[in-house]
Structure formats: C-alpha cells, structure tokens
C-alpha positions as MATLAB code, in Angstrom:
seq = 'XXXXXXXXXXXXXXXXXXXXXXXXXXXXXXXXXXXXXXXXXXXXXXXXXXXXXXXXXXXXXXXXXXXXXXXXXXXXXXXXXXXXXXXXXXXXXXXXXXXXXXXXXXXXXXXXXXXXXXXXXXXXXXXXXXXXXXXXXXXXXXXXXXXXXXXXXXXXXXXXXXXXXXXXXXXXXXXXXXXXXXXXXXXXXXXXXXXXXXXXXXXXXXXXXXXXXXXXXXXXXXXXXXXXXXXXXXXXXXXXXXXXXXXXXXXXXXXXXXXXXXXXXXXXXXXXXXXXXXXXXXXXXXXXXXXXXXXXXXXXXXXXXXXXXXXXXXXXXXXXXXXXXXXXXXXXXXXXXXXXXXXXXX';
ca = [
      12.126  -80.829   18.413;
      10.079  -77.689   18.973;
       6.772  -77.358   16.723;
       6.507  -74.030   15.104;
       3.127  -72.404   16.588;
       1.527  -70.361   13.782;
      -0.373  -67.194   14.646;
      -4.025  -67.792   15.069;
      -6.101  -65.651   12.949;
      -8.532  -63.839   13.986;
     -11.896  -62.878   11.794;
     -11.797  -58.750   11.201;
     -14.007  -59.026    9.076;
     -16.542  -56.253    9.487;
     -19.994  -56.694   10.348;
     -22.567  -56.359    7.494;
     -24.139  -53.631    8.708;
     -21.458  -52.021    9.210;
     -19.867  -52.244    6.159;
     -23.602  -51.337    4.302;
     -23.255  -48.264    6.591;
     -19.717  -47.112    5.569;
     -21.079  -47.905    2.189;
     -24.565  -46.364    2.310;
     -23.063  -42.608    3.662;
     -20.821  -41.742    0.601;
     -23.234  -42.767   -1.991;
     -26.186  -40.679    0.033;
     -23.963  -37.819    0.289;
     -23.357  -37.960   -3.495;
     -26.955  -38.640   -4.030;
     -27.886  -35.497   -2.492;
     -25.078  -33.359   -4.464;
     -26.668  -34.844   -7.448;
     -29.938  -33.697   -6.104;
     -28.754  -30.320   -5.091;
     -27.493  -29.891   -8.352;
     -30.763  -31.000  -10.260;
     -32.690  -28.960   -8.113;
     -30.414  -25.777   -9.597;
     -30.811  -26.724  -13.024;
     -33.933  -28.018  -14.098;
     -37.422  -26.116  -14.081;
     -39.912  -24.347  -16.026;
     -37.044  -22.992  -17.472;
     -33.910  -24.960  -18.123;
     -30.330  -24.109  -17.494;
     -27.388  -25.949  -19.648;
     -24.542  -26.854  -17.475;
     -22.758  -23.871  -18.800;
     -24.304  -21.374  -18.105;
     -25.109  -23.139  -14.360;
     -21.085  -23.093  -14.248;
     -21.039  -19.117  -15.637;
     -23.624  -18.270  -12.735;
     -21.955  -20.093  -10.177;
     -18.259  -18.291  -11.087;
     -19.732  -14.802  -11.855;
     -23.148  -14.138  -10.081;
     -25.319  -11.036  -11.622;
     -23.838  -11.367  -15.192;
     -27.016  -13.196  -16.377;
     -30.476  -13.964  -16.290;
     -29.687  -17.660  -15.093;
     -28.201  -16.305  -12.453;
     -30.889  -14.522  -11.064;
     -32.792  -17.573  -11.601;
     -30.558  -19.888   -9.414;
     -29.435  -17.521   -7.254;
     -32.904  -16.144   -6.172;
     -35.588  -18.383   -7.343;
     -33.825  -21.840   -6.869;
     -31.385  -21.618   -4.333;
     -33.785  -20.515   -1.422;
     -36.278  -23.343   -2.620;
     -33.546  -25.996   -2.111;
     -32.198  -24.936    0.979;
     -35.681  -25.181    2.601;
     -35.895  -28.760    0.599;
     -32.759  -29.702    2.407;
     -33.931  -28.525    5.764;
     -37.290  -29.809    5.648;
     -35.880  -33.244    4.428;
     -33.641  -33.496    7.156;
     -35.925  -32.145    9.730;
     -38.953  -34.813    8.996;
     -36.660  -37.983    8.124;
     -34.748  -37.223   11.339;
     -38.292  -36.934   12.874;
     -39.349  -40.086   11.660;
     -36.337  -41.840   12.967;
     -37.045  -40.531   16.446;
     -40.388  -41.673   16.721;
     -39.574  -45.037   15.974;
     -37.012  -45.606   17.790;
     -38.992  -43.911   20.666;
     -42.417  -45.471   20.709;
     -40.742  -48.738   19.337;
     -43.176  -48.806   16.524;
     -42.021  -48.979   12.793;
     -45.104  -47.614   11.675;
     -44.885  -43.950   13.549;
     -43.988  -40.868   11.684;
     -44.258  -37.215   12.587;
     -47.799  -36.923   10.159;
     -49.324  -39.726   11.918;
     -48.600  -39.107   15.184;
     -49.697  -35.534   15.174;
     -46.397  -33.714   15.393;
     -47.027  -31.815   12.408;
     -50.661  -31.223   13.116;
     -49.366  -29.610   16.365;
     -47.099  -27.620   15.207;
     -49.429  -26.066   12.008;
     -52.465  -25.477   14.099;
     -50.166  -23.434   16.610;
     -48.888  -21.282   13.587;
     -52.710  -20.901   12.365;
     -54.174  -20.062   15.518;
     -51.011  -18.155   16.471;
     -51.904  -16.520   12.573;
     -54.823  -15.810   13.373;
     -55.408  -14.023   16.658;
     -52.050  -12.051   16.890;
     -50.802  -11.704   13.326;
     -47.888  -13.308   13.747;
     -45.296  -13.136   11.082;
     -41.794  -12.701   11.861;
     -39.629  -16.054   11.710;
     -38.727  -15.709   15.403;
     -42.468  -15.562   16.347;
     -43.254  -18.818   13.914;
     -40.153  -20.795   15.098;
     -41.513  -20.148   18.499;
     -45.031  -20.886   17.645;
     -44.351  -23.874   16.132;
     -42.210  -25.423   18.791;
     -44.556  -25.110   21.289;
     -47.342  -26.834   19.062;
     -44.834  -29.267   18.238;
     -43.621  -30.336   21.802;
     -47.038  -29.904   23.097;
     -48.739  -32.445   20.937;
     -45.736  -34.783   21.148;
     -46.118  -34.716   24.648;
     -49.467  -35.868   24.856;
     -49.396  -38.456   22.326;
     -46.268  -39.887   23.777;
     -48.043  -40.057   26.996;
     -51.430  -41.866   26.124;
     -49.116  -44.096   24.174;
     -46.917  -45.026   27.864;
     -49.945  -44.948   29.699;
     -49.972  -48.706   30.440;
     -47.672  -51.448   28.790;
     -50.130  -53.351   27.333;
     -51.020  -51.877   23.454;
     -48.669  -48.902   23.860;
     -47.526  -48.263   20.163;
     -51.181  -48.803   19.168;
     -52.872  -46.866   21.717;
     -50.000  -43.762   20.958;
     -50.873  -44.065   16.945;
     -54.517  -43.844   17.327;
     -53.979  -40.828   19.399;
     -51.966  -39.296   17.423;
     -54.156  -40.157   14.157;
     -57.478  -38.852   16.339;
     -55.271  -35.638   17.681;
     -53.731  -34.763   14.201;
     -57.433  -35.255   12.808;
     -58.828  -32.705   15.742;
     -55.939  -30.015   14.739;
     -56.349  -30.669   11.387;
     -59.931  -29.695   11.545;
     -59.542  -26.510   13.444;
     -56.623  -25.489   11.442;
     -58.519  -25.853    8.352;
     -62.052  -23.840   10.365;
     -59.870  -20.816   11.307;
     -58.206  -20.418    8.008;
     -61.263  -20.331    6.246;
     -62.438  -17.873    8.705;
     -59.572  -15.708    8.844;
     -58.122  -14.435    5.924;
     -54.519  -13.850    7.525;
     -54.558  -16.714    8.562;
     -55.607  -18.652    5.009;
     -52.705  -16.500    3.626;
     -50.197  -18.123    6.225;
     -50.735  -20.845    6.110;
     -52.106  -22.102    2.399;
     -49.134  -23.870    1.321;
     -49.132  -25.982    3.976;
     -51.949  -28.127    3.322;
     -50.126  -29.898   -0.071;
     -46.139  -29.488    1.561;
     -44.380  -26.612   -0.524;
     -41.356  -25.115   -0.293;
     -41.621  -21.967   -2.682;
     -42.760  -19.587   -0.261;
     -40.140  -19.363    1.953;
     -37.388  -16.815    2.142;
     -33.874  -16.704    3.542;
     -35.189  -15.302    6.763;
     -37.133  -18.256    7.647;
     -34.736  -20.845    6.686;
     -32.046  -19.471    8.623;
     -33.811  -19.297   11.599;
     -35.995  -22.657   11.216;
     -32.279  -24.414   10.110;
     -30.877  -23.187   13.723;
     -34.204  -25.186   15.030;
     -33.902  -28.119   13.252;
     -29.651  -28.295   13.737;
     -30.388  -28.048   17.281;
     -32.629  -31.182   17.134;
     -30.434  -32.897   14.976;
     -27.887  -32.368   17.196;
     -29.548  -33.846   20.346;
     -30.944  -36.664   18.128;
     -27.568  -37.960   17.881;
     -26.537  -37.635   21.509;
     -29.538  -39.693   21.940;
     -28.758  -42.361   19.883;
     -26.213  -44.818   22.318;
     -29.787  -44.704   24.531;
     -31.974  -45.468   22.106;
     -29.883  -48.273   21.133;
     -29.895  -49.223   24.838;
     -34.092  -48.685   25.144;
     -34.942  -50.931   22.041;
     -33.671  -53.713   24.692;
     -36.309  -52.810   26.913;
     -36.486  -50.047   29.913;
     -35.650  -52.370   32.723;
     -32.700  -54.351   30.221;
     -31.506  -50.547   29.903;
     -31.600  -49.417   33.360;
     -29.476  -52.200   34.161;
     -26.979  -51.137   31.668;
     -26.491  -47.624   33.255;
     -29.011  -45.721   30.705;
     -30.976  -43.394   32.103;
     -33.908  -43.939   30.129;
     -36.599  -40.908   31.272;
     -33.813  -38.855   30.361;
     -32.878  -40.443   26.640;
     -37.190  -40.565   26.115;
     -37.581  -37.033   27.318;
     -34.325  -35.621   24.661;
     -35.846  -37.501   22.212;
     -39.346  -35.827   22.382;
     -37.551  -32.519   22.266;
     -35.397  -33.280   19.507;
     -38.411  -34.434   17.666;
     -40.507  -31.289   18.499;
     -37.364  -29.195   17.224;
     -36.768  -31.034   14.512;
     -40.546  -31.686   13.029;
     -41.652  -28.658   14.388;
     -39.022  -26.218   12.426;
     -39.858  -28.356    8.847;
     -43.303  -28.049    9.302;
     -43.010  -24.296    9.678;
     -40.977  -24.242    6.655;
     -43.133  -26.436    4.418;
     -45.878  -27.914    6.472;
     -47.075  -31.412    6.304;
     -44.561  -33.938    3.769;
     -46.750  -36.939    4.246;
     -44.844  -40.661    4.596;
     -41.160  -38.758    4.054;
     -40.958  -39.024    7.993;
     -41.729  -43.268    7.595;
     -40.253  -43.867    4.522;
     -36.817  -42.540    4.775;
     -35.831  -43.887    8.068;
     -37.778  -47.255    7.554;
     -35.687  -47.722    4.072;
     -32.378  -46.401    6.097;
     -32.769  -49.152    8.812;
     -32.713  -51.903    5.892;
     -29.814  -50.856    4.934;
     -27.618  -50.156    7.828;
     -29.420  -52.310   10.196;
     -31.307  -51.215   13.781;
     -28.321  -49.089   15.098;
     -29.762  -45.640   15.523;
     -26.549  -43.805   14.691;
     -26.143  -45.488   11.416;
     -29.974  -45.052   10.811;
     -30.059  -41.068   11.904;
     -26.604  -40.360    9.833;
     -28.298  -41.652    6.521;
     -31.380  -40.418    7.347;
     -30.284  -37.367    7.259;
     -28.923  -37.588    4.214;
     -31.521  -39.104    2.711;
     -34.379  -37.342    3.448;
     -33.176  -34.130    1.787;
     -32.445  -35.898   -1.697;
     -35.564  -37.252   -1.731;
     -37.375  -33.996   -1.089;
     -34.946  -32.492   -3.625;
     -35.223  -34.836   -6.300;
     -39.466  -35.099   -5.891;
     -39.351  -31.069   -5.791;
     -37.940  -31.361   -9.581;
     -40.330  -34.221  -10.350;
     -42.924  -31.858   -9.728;
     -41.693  -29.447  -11.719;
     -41.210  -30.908  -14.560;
     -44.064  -32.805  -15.202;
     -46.251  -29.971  -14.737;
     -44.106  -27.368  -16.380;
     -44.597  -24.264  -16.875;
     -46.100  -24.562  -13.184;
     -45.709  -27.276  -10.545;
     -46.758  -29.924   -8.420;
     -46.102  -29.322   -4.540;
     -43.345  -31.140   -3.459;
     -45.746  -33.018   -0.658;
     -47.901  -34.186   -3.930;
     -45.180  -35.886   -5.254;
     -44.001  -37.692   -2.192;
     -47.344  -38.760   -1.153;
     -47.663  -40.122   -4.535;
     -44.416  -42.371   -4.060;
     -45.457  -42.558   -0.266;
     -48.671  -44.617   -0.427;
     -47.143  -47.765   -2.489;
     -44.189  -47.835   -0.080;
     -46.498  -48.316    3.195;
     -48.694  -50.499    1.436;
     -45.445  -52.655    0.729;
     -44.032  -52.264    4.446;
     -47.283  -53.578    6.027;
     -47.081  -56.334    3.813;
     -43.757  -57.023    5.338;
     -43.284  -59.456    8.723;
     -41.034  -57.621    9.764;
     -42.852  -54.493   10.257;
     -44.340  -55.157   13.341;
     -40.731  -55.310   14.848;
     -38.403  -52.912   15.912;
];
C-alpha cells in the first residue's frame, strides 16, 4: 500500500518590505500627479478645473493659460527637479557616511555649491546656465570631497567627525557667500533667492540644463545602489563579497555632487528635505537602497510641490518661499527622529 506524498508547500509569501515597496511606489507616483496638478491650479489666483482642462486642450485661448503655461509650469518643473535632486542627495549621504542624520544642508554640499555660484557671480559675471551648472558642480564635488574625507580619516568617530565638518565648512561658505553678496551687487542679484529656497526665478533654460545634471546623478545613484547595500555590511564584509567599495564610495560622491549640486543651482538651500524624505522612505520600504532611492525620488518632488502651494496660499496674494515652508515642517520631524533609537543606526 503506497502512501500518497502531498506536495510540500513552500512560503511565497513576500517579504514586508517588499511588499511596502511595491505598495509605497504607485501611491508616491499618484501623490506627486496630485501634487503636480495642485501646483497648476491653485495660487494667488485660482483656476477651476475647467478652465485647467480648456488650457491644457487649447493653449493661448485664455488668460489661465498663460498663467499655467508660463507662470506655473516652469515653477513646478524646477519643484520637481529640485525635489528629486536633494531627496536623492539625502539618500546618498546616508547610505555613504552610514549616518542617518547626514543631509546635503548639513554636510555642506549645498554650501559648496552656492558659494561657487556667488564667487563665480561675482568676479566673472557669470550667468549663462552652462556656466552655473558648471560652477556649481565643482563647488559641489569639491566640498563633498573634503567633508567625506575628514569624515574617513580614521575609523573611530567617522560619521561625527564628517558632520561637524560639514556643519563648520557649510558655516565658513555660508559666511563668505553672504560677505560677497553684500559687497557685490551682481552677485546679491544672483543669488538672493537662495538664501530662503525658491523656485520662481528660474526659467526653462536653467531647468533643462540643471535636469540633465541632476538625471545624470540620479542615474549613477542607482547603479550604486547593489554596493551600497553591500557597504552598509561593512568595507572588509563587502570586499569579501566582490564589491569594489572605493569605487561604489567614489560614484556615490559624484552622484551626490551632481545631484545636490544641480538643485541647489536651481533653488538653493531646501533645508531638512534632503533628511526627511529619505529617512521617512527607509521606514517604509526598509534599508534596501534601491527601494529607498526609487521612492525617494518620488517623494521628494511632491513634497516640494505640495509645500510650494502651501506657501502660496497662506500668504496670498504673495508667497512664502518654498524652503520656508519645508523648514517649518522640517524642524518637528528631526526633533522626532533624534528622539528615535533607532536613529543612531543605519
């Protein structure tokens, strides 16, 4: 008599990260239409969903549409740019310096990357979006760089020793940003919206060619990420898994000169987006970079987007910089992740 073997089961269930992940990327990406749409909409001045639908389908026809088409639209393209830029930013640092706690402000990315456009300003007049992309690279990388290096100078204290660098370096550019725009009156006019995180001023021209910079670093960010993964384990537990980790550290600081560096020409300084977002992301979706870079990036811009209308309409007929409004928001949230155990893990 032969006993009938039954198929074992096996558990597919999915992980619950995993599944918060495939969760978390649809809603974000609606989230951020929602946003987009918001952003079109509402203002100083008002626009039913009509006649948003009439300006969409037949552009030039009406005084909304001149509105949306040249007021808003450019506004929320550099939101969405700038959003992704800093969050992705934030994300990088992190996962780099393997300190919850970094973020492109307090590290001195941003610093960097605005004194190099004010000096740059300043002494040769620069003003084409080529020569501030540039600009602002170089201040970017540069300042990354050297933060990232007192930070590996020895094991012991690395994450704390790189953050009060970077708080003492950003304070130093800071400073002489702030001297020479006073001084210079070019310069003041370049770079005045900075100091509060706006994103009226900017035109076409400089979002197309700070959105190549920052797709660039978004890019690399996320052929990064399997290494990251591999260097939260440690350098010598990552070695020994085949990652080649001066080479994943090194992408990463160039990815997060490219992609801080490019939204801080567009908007300047967004303080906290850069530790909020991704911090928020990684409860979510857990510690796996990819998962915490794809919502990031979607998350970042909706949150710029939707404090960008915040601003305007509690101030309307004017506005409330965009940076205001997140530092506002910003200053609970650390306050609640230092309270946290968990933040000093990563």
């Amino acid at each position: 008599m032969t006993r009938s073997r039954m198929p074992a089961r096996h558990d597919r269930r999915m992980p619950p990260a995993q599944h918060r992940r495939r969760v978390a990327l649809p809603l974000l990406a609606v989230a951020l239409v929602v946003a987009v749409g918001l952003s079109l909409m509402l203002g100083g001045r008002e626009i039913s969903v009509t006649a948003f639908a009439d300006a969409i389908i037949a552009p030039g026809t009406a005084d909304q549409a001149a509105v949306i088409w040249g007021l808003r639209l450019p506004r929320t393209v550099v939101g969405i740019l700038a959003g992704a830029g800093f969050a992705v930013a934030g994300a990088l640092i992190q996962a780099v310096s393997r300190n919850p706690l970094a973020e492109p402000g307090i590290v001195g990315v941003s610093a960097g990357a605005g004194f190099a456009v004010t000096l740059a300003a300043a002494v040769w007049g620069i003003a084409s979006p080529s020569a501030v992309a540039g600009t602002a690279f170089a201040g970017a990388l540069l300042t990354t760089a050297v933060v990232l290096a007192i930070g590996r100078a020895g094991r012991p204290g690395g994450s704390a020793r790189m953050l009060l660098a970077g708080v003492a370096i950003a304070a130093i550019l800071g400073g002489l940003s702030t001297a020479i725009s006073l001084r210079d009156s070019t310069a003041f006019t370049a770079v005045r919206n900075w100091a509060l995180g706006s994103i009226v001023a900017t035109g076409y021209d400089e979002a197309r060619v700070m959105g190549l910079v920052i797709a660039a670093g978004v890019v690399l960010a996320f052929v990064c990420a399997p290494g990251l993964n591999a260097l939260a384990l440690g350098d010598e537990l990552a070695t020994a898994l085949g990652t080649r980790a001066a080479w994943v550290r090194g992408a990463a600081v160039v990815a997060i000169a490219l992609t801080a560096g490019g939204a801080t020409a567009l908007t300047g300084g967004i303080v906290f987006l850069g530790l909020m977002v991704p911090h928020a992301m990684r409860w979510v979706v857990g510690p796996d970079q990819r998962g915490i870079l794809a919502t990031s990036l979607l998350a970042g811009p909706a949150l710029v987007l939707v404090a960008d209308v915040i601003g305007r309409l509690i101030a309307a007929p004017g506005e409330i910089p965009v940076g205001v409004v997140v530092a506002v928001v910003g200053a609970p949230v650390l306050i609640a992740m230092v309270r946290r155990r968990e933040v000093s893990g990563l």
